[in-house]
C-alpha positions as CSV (number, residue, x, y, z in Angstrom):
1,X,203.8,162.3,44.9
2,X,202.5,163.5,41.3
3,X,203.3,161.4,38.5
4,X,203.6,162.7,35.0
5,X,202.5,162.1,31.7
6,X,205.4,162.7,28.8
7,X,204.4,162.3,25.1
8,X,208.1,162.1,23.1
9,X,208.1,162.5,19.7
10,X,209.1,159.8,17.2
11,X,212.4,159.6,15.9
12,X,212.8,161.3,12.5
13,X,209.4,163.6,13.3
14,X,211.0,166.0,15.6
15,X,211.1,170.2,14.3
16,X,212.8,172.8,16.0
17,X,211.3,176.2,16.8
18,X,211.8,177.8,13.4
19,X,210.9,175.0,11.9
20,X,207.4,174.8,13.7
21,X,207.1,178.6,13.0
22,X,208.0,177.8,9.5
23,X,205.2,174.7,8.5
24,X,202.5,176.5,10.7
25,X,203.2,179.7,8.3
26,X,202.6,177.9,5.3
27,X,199.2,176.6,6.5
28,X,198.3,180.0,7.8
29,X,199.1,181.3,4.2
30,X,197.6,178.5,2.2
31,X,197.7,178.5,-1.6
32,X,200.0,182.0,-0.9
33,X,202.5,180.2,0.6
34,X,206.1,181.1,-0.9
35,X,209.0,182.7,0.3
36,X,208.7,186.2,0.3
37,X,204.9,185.8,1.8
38,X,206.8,183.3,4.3
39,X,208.6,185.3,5.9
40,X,206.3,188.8,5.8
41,X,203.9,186.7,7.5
42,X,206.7,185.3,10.2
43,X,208.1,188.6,10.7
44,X,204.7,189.8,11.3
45,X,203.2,187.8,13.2
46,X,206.2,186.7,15.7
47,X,207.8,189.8,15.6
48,X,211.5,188.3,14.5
49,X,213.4,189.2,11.4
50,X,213.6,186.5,9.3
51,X,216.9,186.4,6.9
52,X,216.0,185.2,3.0
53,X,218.8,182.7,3.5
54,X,217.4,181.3,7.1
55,X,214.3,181.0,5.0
56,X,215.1,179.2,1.8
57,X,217.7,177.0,4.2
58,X,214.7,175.6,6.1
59,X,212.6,175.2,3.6
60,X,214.6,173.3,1.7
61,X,215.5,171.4,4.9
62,X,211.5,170.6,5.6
63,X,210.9,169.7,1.7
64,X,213.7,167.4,2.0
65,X,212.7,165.5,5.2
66,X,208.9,165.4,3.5
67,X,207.4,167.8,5.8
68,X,206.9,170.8,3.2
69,X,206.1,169.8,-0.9
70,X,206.8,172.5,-3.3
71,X,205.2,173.0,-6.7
72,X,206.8,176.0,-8.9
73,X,204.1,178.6,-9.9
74,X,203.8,180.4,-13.6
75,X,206.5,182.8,-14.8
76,X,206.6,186.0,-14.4
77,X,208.2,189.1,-16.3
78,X,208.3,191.1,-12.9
79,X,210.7,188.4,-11.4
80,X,213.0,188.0,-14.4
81,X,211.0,185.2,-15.9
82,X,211.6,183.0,-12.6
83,X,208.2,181.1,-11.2
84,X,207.6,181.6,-7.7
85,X,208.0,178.3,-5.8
86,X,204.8,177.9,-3.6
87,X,205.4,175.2,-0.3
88,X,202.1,173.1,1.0
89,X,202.1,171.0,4.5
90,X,202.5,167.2,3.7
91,X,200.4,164.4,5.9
92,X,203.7,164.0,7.7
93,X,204.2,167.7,8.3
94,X,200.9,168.2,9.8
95,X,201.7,164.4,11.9
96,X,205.0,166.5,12.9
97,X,203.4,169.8,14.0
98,X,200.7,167.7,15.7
99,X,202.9,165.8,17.6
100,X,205.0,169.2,18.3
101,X,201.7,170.5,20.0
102,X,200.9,167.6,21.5
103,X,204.8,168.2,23.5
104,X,204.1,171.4,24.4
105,X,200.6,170.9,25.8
106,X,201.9,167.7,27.4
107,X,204.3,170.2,29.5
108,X,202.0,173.3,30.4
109,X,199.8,170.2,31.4
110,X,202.7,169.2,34.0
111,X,203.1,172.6,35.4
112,X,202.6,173.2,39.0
113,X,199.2,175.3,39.1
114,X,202.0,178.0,41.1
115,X,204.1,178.4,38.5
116,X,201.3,178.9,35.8
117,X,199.6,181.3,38.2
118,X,203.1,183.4,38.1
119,X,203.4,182.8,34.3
120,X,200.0,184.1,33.7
């Protein structure tokens, strides 16, 4: 009989799918990170179109549980004289994604060696 090892996330930490996609964007794009580079960067790299609403509803969502902070950029003439709004990972976002990773690896880790044969 095997026995398994589970990690669970803490309450309050947990992150769906998009919102995983989401924070791990904004680190990939760094100092870059706003909305419309958001989601070129999701739609390019995961191959899923990304709705502007989706978007701004999440990151609101992850600025609001402390997982994104957002600090509005200069002005600009080209957008109307509306700053850009540029989103950095918090110490508890990275703790969340961290602990997101640490699920997932936790359960490839518990896959029969068959099945991940199959898979790969």
């Amino acid at each position: 009989m095997q026995y398994y090892k589970i990690v669970l996330m803490k309450k309050g930490s947990k992150i769906g799918e998009f919102e995983e996609i989401v924070i791990l964007t904004v680190g990939v794009l760094g100092d870059n990170a706003y909305g419309v580079a958001i989601k070129d960067e999701i739609e390019d790299r995961v191959k899923r179109e990304v709705s502007v609403g989706a978007l701004q509803t999440t990151l609101r969502r992850l600025e609001k549980k402390g997982f994104l902070a957002a600090k509005q950029g200069a002005t600009s003439p080209t957008r109307g004289g509306r700053p850009k709004l540029f989103f950095s990972i918090t110490p508890y976002g990275k703790k969340a994604i961290q602990e997101s990773r640490d699920v997932r690896n936790s359960l490839w880790d518990a896959l029969p060696p068959g099945l991940i044969n199959e898979i790969a």
